[in-house]
VOGU-3710 file (C-alpha; in Angstrom, 3 decimals, decimal comma):
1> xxxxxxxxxx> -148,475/-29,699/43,488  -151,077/-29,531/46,465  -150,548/-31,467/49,357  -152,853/-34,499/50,582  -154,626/-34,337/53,244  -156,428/-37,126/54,717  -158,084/-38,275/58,197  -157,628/-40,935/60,338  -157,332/-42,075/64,052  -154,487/-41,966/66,000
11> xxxxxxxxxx> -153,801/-45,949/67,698  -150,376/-45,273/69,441  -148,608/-42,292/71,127  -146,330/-43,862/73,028  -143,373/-42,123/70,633  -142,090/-39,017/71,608  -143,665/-36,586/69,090  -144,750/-38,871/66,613  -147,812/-40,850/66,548  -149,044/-43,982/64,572
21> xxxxxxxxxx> -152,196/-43,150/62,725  -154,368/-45,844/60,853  -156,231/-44,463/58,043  -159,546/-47,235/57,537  -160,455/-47,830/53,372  -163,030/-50,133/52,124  -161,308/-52,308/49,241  -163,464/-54,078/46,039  -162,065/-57,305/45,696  -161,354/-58,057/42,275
31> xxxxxxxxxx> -162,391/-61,440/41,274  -165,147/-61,379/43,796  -166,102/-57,918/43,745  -166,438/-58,394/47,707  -165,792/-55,216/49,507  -162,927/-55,799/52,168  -162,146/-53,533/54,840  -158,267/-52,615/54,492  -156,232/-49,943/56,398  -153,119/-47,600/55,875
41> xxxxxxxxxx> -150,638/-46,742/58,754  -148,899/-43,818/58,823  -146,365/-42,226/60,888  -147,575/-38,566/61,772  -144,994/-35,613/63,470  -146,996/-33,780/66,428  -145,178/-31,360/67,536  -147,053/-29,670/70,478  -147,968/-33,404/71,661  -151,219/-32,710/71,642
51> xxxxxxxxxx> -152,951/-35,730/70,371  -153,901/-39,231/72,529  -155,311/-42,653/71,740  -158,373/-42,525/70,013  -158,676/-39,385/69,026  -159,740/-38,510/64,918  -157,159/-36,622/63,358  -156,224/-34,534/59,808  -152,740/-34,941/58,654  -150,851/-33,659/55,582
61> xxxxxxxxxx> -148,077/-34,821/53,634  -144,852/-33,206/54,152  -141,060/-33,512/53,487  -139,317/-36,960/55,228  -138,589/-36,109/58,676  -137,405/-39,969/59,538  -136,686/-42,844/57,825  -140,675/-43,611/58,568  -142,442/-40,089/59,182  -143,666/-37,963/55,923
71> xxxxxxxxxx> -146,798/-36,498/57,345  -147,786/-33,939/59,832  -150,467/-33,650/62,105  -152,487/-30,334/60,875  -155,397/-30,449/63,254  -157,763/-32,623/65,872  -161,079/-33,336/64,082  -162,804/-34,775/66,924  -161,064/-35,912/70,711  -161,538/-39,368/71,882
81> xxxxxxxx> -164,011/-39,896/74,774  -162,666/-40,990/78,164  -164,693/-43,434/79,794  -164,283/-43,375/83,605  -164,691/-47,108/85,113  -164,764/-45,788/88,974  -167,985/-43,490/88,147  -169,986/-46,603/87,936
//
C-alpha cells in the first residue's frame, strides 16, 4: 500500500527532532453546506533538524516512532521568510 504524503506548515520546533505540523482543510458543513476552515496536527520526525517556524513542508506516513509521531519529514517545499525589524 503506498504511503501518503501530504503538505503542511510547520508551527512549533521547539522539540528536539520532532516538529508540530498543521495541515489547513476547508470543511462543507453539512446541514448548512457552509464551508469551514478546519485543520489537522501532526507530529513529524526531522531528523537532520533542518526545518523552523513557518516554513511549508512534505511529510509521509511512516511506522510509530512515539506514542504521538507516525510521519516523517521528506522534504522543505518552500522556507519561511525572516523579517528583520532592526533594518527598518
Amino acid at each position: 500500500m503506498p504511503k501518503m504524503k501530504v503538505v503542511g506548515v510547520v508551527k512549533t520546533d521547539k522539540m528536539n527532532k520532532t516538529r508540530r505540523v498543521e495541515i489547513p482543510r476547508l470543511m462543507k458543513y453539512p446541514k448548512y453546506g457552509k464551508y469551514v476552515k478546519s485543520r489537522t496536527v501532526c507530529y513529524v520526525h526531522d531528523e537532520n533538524e533542518e526545518s523552523v517556524v513557518g516554513d511549508t513542508v512534505e511529510i509521509e506516513e511512516c511506522r510509530p516512532l512515539s506514542k504521538m509521531k507516525h510521519w516523517r519529514l521528506t522534504k522543505i517545499v518552500k522556507k519561511a521568510e525572516i523579517i528583520d525589524i532592526e533594518e527598518k
